[in-house]
Backbone as XML, in Angstrom:
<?xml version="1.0"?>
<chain id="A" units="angstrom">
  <residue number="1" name="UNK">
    <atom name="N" x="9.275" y="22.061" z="26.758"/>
    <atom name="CA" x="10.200" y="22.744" z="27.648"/>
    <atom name="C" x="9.819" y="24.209" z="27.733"/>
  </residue>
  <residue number="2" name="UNK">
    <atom name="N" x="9.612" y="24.525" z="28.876"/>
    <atom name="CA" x="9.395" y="26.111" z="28.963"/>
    <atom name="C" x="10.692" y="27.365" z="29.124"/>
  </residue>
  <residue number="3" name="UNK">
    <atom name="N" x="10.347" y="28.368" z="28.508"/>
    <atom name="CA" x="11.394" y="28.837" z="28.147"/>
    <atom name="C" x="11.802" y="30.627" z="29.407"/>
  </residue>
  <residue number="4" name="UNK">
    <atom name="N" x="12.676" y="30.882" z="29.753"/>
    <atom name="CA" x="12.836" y="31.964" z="30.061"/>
    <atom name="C" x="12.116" y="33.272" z="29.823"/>
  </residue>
  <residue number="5" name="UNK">
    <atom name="N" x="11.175" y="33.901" z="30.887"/>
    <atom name="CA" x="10.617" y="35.002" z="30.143"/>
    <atom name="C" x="11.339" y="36.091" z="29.309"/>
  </residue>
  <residue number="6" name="UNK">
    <atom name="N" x="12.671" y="36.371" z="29.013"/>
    <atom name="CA" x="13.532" y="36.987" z="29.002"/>
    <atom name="C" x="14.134" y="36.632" z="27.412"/>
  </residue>
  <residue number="7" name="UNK">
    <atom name="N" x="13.656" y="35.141" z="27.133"/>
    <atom name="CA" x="14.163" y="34.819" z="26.056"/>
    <atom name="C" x="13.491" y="34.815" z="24.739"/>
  </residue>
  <residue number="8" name="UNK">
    <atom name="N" x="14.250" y="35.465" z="23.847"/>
    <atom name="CA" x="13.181" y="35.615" z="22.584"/>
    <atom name="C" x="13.375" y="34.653" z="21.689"/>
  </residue>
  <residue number="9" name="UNK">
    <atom name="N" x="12.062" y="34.361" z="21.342"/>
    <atom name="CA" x="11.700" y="32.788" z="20.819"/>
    <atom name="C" x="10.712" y="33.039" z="19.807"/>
  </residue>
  <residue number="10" name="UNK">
    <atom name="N" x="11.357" y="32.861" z="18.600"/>
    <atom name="CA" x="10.933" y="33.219" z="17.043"/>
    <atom name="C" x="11.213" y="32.098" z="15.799"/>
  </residue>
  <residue number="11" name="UNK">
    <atom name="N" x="10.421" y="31.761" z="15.091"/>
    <atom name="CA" x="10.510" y="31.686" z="13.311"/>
    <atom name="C" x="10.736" y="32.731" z="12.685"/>
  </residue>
  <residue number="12" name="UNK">
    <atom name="N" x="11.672" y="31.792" z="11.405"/>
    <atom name="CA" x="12.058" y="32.959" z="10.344"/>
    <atom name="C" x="11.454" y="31.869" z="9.108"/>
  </residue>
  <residue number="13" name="UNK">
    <atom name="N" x="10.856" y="32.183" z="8.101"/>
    <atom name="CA" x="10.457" y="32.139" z="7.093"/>
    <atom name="C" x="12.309" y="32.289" z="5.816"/>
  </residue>
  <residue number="14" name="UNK">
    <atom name="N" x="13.094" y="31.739" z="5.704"/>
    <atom name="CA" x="14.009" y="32.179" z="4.794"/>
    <atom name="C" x="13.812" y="31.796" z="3.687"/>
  </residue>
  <residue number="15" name="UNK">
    <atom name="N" x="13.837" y="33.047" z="2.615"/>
    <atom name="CA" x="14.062" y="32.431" z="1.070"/>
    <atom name="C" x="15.680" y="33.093" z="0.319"/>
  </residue>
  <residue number="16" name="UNK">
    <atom name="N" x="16.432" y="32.084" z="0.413"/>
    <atom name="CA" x="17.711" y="32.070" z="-0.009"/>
    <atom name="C" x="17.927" y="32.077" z="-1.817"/>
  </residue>
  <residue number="17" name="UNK">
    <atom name="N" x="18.516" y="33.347" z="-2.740"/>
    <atom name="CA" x="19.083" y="33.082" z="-3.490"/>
    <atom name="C" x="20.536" y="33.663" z="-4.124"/>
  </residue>
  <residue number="18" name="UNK">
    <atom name="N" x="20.845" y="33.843" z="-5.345"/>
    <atom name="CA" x="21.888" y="34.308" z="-5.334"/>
    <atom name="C" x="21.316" y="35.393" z="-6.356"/>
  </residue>
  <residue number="19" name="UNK">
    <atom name="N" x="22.523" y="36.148" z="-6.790"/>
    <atom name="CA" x="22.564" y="37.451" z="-7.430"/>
    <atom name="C" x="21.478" y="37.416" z="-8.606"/>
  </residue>
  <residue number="20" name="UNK">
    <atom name="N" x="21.774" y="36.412" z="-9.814"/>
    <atom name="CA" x="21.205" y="36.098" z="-10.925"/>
    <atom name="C" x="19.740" y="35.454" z="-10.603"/>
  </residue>
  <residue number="21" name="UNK">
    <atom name="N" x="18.599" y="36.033" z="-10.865"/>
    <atom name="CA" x="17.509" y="34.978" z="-10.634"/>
    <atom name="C" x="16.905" y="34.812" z="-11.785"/>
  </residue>
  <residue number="22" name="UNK">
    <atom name="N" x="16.500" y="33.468" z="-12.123"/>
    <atom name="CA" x="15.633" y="33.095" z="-13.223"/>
    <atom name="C" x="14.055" y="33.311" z="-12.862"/>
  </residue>
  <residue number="23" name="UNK">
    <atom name="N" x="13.402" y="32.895" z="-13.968"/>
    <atom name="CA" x="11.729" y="32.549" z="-13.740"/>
    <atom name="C" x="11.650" y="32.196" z="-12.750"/>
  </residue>
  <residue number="24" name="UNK">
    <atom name="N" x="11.904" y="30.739" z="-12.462"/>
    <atom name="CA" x="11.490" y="29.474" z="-11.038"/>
    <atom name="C" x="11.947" y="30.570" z="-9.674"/>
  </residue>
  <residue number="25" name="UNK">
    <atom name="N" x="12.982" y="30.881" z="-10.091"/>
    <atom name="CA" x="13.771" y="31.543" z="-8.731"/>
    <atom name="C" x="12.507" y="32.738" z="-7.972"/>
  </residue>
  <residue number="26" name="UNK">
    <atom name="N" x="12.006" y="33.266" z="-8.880"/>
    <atom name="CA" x="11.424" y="34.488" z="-8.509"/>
    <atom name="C" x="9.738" y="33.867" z="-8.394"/>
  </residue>
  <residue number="27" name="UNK">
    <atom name="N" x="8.958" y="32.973" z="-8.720"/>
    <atom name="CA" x="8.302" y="32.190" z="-8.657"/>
    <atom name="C" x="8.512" y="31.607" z="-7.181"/>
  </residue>
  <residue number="28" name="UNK">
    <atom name="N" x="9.486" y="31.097" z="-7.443"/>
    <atom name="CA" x="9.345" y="30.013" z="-5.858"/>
    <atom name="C" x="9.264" y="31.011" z="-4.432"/>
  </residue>
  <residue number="29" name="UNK">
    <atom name="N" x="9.929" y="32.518" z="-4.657"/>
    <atom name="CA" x="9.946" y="33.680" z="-4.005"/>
    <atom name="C" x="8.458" y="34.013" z="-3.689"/>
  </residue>
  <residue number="30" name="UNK">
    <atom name="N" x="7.803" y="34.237" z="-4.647"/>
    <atom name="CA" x="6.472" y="35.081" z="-4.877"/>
    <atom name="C" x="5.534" y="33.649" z="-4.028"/>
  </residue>
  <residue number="31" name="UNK">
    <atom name="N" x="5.545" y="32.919" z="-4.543"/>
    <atom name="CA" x="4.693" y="31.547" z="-3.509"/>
    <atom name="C" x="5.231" y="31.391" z="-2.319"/>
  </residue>
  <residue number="32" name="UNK">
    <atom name="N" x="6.310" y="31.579" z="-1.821"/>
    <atom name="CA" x="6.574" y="31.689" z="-0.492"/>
    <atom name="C" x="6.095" y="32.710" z="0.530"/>
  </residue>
  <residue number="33" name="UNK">
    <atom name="N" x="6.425" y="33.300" z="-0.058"/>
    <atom name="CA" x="5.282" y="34.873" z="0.273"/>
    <atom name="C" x="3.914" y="35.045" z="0.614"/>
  </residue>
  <residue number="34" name="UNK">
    <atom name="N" x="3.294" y="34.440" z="-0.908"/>
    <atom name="CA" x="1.888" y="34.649" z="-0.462"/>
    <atom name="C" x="1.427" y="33.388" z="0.870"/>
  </residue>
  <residue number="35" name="UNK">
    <atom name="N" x="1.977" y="32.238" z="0.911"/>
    <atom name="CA" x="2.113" y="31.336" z="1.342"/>
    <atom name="C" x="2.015" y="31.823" z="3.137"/>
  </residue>
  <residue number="36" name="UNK">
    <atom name="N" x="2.700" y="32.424" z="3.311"/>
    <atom name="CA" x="3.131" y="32.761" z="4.501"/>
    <atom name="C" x="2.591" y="34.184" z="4.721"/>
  </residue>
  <residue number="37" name="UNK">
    <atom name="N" x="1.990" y="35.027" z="4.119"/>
    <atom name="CA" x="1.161" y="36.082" z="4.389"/>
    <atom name="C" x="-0.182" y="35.689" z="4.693"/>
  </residue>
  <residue number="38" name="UNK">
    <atom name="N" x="-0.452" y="34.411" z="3.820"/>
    <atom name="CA" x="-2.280" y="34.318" z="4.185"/>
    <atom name="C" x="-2.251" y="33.324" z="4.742"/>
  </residue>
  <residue number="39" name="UNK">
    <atom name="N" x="-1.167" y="32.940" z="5.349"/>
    <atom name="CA" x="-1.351" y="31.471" z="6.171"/>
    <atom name="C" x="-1.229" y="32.291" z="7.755"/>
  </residue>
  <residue number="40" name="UNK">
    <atom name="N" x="-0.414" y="33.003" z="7.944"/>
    <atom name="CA" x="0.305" y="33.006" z="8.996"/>
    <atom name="C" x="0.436" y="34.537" z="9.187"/>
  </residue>
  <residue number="41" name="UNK">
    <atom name="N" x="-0.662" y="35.499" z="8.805"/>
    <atom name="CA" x="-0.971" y="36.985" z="9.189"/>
    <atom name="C" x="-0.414" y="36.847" z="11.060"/>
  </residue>
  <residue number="42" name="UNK">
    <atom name="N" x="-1.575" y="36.460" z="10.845"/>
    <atom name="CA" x="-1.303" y="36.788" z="13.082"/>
    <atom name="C" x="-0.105" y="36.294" z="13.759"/>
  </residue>
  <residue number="43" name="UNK">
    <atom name="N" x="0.661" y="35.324" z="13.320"/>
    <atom name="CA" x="2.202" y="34.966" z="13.939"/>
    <atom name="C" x="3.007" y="36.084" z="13.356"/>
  </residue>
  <residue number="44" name="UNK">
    <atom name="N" x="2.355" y="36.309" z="12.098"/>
    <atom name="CA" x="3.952" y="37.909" z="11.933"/>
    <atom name="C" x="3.558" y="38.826" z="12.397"/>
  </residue>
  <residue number="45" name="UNK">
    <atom name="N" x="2.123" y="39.306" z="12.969"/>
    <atom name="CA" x="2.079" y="40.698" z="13.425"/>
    <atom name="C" x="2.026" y="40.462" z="14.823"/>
  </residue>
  <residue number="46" name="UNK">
    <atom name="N" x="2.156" y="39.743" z="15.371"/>
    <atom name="CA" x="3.077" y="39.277" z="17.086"/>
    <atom name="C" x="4.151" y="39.034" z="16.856"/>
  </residue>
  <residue number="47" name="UNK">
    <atom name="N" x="5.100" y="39.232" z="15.883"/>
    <atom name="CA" x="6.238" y="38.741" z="16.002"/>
    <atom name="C" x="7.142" y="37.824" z="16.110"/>
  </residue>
  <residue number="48" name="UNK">
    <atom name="N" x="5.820" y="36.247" z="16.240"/>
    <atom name="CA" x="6.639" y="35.404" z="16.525"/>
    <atom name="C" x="7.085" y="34.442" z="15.117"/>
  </residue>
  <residue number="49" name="UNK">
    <atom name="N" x="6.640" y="35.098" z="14.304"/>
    <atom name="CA" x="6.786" y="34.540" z="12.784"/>
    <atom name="C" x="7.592" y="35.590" z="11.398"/>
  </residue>
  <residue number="50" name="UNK">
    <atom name="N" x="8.170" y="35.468" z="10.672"/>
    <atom name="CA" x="9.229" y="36.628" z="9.909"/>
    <atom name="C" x="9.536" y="35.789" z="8.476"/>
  </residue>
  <residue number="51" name="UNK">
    <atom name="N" x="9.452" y="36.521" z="7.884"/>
    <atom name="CA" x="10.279" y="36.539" z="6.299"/>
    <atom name="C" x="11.519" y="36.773" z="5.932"/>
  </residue>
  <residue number="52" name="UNK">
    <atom name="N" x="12.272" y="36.080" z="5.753"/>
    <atom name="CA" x="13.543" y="36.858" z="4.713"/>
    <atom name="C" x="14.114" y="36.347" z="3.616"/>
  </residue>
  <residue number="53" name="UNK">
    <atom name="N" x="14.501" y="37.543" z="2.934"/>
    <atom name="CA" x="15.143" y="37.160" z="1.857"/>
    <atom name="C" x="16.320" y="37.368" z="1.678"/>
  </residue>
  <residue number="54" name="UNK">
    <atom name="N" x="17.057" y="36.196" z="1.339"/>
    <atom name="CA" x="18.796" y="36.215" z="1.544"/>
    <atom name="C" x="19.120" y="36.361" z="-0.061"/>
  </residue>
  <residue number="55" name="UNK">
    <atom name="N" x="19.812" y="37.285" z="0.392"/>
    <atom name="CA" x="20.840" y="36.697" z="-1.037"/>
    <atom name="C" x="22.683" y="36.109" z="-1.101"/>
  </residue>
  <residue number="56" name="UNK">
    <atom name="N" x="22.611" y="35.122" z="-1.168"/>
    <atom name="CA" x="23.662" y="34.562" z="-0.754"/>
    <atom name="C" x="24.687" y="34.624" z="-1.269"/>
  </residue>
  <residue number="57" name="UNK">
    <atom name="N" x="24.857" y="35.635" z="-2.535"/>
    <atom name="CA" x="26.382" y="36.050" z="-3.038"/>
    <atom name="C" x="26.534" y="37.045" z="-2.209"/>
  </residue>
  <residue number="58" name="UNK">
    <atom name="N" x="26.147" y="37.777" z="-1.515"/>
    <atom name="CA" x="26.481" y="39.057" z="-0.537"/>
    <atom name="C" x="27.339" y="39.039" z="0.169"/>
  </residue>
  <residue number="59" name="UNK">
    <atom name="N" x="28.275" y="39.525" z="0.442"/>
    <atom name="CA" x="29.393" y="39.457" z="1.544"/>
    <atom name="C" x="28.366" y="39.575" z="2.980"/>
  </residue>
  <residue number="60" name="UNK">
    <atom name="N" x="29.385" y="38.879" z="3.318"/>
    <atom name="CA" x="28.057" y="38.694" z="5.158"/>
    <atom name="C" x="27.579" y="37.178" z="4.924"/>
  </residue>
  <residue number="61" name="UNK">
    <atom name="N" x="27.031" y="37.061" z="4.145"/>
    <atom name="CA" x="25.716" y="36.121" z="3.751"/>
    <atom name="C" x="26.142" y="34.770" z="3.510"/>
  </residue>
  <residue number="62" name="UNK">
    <atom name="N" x="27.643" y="34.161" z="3.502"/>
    <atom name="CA" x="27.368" y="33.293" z="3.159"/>
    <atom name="C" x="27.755" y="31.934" z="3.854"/>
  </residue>
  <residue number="63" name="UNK">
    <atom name="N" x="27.642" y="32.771" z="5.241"/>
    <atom name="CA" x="27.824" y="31.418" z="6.006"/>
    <atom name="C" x="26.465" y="30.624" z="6.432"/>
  </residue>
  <residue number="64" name="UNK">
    <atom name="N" x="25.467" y="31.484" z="5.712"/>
    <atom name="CA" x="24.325" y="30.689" z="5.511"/>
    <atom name="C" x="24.216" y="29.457" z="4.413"/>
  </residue>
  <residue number="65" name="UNK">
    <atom name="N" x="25.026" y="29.197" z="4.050"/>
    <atom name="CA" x="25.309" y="27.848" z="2.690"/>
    <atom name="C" x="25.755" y="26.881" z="4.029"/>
  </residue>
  <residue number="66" name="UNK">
    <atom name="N" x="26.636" y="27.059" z="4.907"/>
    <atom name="CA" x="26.861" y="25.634" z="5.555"/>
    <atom name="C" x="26.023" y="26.162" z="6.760"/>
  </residue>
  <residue number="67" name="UNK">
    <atom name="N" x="25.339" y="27.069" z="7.647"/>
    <atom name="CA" x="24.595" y="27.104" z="8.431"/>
    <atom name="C" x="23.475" y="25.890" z="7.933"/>
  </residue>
  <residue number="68" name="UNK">
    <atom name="N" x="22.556" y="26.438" z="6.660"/>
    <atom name="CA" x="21.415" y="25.671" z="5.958"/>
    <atom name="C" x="21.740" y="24.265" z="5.268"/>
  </residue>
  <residue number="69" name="UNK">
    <atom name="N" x="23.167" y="24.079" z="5.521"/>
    <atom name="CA" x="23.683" y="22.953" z="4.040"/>
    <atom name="C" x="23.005" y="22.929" z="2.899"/>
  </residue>
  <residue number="70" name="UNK">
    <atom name="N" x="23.259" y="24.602" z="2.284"/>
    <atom name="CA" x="22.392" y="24.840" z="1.182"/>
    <atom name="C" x="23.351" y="24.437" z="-0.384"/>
  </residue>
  <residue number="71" name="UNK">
    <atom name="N" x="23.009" y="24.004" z="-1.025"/>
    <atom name="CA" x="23.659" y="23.777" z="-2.504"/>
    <atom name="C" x="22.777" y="24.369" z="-3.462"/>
  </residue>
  <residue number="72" name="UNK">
    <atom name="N" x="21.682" y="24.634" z="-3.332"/>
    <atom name="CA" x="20.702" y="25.409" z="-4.271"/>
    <atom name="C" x="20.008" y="26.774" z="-3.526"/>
  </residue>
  <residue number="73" name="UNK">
    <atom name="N" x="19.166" y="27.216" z="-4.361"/>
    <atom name="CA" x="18.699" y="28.498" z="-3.704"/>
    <atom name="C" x="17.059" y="27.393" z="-2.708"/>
  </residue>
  <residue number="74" name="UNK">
    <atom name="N" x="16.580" y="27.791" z="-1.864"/>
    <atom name="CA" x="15.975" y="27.296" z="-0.776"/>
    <atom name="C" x="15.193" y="28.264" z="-0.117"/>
  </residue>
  <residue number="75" name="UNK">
    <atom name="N" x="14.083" y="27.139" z="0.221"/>
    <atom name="CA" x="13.207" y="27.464" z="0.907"/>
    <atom name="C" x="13.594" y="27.349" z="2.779"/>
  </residue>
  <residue number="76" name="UNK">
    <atom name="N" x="14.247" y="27.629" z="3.497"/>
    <atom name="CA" x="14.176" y="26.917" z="4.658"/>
    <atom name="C" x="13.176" y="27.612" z="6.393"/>
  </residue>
  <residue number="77" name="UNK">
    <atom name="N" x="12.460" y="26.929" z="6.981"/>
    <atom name="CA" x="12.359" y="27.511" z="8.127"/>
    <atom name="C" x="13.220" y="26.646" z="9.425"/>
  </residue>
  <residue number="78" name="UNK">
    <atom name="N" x="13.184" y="28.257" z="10.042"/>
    <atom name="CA" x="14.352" y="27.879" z="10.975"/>
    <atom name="C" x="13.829" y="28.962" z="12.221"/>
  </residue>
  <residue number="79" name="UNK">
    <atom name="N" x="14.181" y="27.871" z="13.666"/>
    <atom name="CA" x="13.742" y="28.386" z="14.586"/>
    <atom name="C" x="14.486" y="28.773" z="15.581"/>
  </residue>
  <residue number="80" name="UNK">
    <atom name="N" x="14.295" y="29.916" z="15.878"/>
    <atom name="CA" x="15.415" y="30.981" z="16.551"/>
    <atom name="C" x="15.468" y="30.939" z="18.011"/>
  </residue>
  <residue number="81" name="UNK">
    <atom name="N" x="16.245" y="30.759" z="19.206"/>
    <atom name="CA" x="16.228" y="31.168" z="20.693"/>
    <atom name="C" x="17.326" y="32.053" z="20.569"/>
  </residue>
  <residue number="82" name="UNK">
    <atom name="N" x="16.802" y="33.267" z="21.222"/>
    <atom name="CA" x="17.725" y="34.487" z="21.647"/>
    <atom name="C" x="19.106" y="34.778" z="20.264"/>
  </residue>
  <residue number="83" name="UNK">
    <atom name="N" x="18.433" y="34.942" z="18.850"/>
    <atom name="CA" x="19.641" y="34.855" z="17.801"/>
    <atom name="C" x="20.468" y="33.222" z="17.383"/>
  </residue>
  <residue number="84" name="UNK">
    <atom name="N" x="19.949" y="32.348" z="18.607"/>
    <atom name="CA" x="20.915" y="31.021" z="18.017"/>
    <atom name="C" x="19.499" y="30.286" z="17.377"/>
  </residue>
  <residue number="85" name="UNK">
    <atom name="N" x="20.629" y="29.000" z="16.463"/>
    <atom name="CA" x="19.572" y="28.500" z="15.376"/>
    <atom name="C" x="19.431" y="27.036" z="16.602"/>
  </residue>
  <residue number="86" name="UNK">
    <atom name="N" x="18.055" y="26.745" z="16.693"/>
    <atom name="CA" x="17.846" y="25.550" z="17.500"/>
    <atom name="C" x="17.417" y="24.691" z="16.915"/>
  </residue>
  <residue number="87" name="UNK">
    <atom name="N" x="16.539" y="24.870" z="15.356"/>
    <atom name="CA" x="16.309" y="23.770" z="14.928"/>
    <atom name="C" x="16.001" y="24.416" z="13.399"/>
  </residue>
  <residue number="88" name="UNK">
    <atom name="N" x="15.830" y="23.809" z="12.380"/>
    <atom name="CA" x="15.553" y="23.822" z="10.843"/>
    <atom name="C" x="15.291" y="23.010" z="10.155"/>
  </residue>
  <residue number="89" name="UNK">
    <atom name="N" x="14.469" y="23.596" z="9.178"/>
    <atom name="CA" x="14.147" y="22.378" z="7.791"/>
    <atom name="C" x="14.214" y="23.075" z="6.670"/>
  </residue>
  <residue number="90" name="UNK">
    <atom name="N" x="15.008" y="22.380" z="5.490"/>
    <atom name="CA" x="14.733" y="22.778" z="4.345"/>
    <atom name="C" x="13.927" y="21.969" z="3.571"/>
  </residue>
  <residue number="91" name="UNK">
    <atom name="N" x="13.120" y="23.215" z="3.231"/>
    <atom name="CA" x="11.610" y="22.464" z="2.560"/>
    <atom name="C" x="12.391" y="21.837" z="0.652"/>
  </residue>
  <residue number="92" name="UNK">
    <atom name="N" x="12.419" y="21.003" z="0.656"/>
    <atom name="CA" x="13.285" y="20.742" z="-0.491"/>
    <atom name="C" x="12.472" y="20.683" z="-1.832"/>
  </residue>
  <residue number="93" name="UNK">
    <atom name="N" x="10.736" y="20.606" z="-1.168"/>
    <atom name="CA" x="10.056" y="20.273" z="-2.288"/>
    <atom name="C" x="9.842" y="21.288" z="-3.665"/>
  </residue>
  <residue number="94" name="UNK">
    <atom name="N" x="10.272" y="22.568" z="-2.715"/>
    <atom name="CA" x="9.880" y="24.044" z="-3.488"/>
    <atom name="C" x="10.342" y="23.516" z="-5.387"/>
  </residue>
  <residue number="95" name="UNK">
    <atom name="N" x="11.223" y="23.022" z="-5.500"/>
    <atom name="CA" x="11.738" y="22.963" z="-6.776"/>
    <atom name="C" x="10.374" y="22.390" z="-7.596"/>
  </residue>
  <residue number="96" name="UNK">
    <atom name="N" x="10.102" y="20.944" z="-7.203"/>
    <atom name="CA" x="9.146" y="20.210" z="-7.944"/>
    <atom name="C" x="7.694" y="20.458" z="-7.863"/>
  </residue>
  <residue number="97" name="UNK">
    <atom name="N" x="7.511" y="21.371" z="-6.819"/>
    <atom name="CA" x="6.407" y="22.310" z="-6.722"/>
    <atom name="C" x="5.772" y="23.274" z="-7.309"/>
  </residue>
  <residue number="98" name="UNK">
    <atom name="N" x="6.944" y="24.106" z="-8.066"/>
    <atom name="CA" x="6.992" y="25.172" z="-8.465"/>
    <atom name="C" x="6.309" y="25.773" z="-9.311"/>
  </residue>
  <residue number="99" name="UNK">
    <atom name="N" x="5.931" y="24.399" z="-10.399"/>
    <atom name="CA" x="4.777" y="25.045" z="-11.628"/>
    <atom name="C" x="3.459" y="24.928" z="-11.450"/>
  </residue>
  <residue number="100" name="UNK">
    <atom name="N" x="3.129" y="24.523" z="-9.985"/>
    <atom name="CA" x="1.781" y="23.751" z="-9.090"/>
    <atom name="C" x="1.686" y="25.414" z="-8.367"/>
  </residue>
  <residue number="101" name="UNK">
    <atom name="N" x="0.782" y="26.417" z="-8.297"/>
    <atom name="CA" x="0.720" y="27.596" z="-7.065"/>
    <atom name="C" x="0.193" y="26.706" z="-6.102"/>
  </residue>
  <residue number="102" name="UNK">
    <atom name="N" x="-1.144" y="26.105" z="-5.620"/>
    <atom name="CA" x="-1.930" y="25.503" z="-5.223"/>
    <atom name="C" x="-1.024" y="24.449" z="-4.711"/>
  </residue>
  <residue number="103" name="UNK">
    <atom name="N" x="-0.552" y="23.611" z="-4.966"/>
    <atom name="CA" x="0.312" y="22.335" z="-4.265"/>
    <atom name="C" x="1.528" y="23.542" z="-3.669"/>
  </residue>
  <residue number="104" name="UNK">
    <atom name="N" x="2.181" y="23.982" z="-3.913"/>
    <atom name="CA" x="3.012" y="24.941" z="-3.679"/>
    <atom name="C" x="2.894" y="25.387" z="-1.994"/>
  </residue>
  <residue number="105" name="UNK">
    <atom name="N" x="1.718" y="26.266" z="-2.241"/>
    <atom name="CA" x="1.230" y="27.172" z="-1.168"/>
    <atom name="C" x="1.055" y="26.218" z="-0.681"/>
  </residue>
  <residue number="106" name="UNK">
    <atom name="N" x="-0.074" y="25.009" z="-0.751"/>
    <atom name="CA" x="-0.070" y="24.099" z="0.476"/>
    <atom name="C" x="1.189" y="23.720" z="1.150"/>
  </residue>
  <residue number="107" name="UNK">
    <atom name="N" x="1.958" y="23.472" z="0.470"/>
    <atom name="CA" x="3.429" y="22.239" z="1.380"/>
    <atom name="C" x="3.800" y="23.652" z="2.043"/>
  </residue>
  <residue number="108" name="UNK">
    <atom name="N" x="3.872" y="24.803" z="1.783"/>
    <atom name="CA" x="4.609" y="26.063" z="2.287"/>
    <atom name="C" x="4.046" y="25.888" z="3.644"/>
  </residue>
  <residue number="109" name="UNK">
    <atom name="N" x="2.575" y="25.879" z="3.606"/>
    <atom name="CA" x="1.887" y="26.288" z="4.514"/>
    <atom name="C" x="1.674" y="25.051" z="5.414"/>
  </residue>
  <residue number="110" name="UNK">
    <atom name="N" x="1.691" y="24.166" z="5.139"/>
    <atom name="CA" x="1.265" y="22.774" z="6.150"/>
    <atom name="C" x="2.651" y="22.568" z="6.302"/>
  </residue>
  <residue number="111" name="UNK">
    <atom name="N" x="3.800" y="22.905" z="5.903"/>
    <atom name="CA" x="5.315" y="22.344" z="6.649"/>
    <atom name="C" x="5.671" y="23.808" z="7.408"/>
  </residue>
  <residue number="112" name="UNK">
    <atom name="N" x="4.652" y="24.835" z="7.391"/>
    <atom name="CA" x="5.620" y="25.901" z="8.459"/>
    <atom name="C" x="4.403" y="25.612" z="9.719"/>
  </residue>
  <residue number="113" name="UNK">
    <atom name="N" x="2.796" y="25.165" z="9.394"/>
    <atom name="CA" x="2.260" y="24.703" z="10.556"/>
    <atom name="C" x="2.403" y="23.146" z="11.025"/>
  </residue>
  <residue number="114" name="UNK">
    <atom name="N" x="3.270" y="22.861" z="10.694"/>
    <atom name="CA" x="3.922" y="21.779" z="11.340"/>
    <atom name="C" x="5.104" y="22.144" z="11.984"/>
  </residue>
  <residue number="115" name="UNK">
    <atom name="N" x="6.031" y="22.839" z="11.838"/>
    <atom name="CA" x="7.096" y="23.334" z="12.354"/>
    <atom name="C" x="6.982" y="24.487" z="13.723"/>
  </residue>
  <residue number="116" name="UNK">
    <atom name="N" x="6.117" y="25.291" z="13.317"/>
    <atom name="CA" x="5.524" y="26.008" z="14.471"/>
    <atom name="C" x="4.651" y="25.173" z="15.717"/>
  </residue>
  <residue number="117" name="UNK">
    <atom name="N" x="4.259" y="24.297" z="15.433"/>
    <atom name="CA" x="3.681" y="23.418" z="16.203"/>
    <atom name="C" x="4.313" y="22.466" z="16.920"/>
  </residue>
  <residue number="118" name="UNK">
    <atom name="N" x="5.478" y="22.516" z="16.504"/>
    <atom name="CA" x="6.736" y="21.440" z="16.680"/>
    <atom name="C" x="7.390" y="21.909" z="18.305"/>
  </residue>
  <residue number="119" name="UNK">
    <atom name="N" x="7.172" y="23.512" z="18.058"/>
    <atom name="CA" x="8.321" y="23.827" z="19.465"/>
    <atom name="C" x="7.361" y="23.515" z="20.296"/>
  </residue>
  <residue number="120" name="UNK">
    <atom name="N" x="5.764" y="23.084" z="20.557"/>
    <atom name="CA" x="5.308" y="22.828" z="22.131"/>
    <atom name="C" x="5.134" y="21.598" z="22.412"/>
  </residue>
  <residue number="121" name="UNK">
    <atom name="N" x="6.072" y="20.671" z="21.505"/>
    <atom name="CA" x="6.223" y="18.834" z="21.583"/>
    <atom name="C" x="7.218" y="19.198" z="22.771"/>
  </residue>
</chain>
């Protein structure tokens, strides 16, 4: 479907946690990162690709728990038209991944180029 020239049409990269972070927490952070810096340089410096980091005890923040149907802290990408959410995945594997960098970075990176590839189906 082709879209409005007018309309801005973006990925966000989200890494969701809360106040307290453990090892894994800050781990699964740091692989998401590199994950998406050396995968996906040229979609973030056009803009059509982004990072964030939520923290979901924040006031503001937490209508991202039933936006994401999040129960844990999460990996999710989610794809944006003009500020509304049109589609998402939470990558669920990040947990069992976590002590793997190498398996890690891959699923990061082959489920956000699958997802980016997704909006020209």
């Amino acid at each position: 479907a082709s879209r409005d020239a007018g309309t801005e049409d973006k990925f966000i990269v989200y890494y969701f946690h809360i106040t307290k972070r453990c090892a894994t927490c800050l781990r699964i952070e740091k692989y998401t990162n590199e994950a998406i810096i050396t995968g996906f340089l040229p979609e973030m410096t056009i803009g059509k690709l982004e990072m964030s980091t939520i923290n979901t005890d924040l006031a503001g923040n937490e209508h991202f728990l039933t936006d994401f149907e999040l129960s844990t802290r999460s990996v999710v990408l989610a794809h944006m038209v003009d500020d509304e959410i049109v589609k998402w995945k939470n990558l669920v594997r990040v947990w069992e991944l976590n002590n793997n960098r190498e398996e890690f970075v891959n699923y990061i990176t082959e489920e956000t180029r699958e997802f980016l590839d997704s909006q020209n189906e």
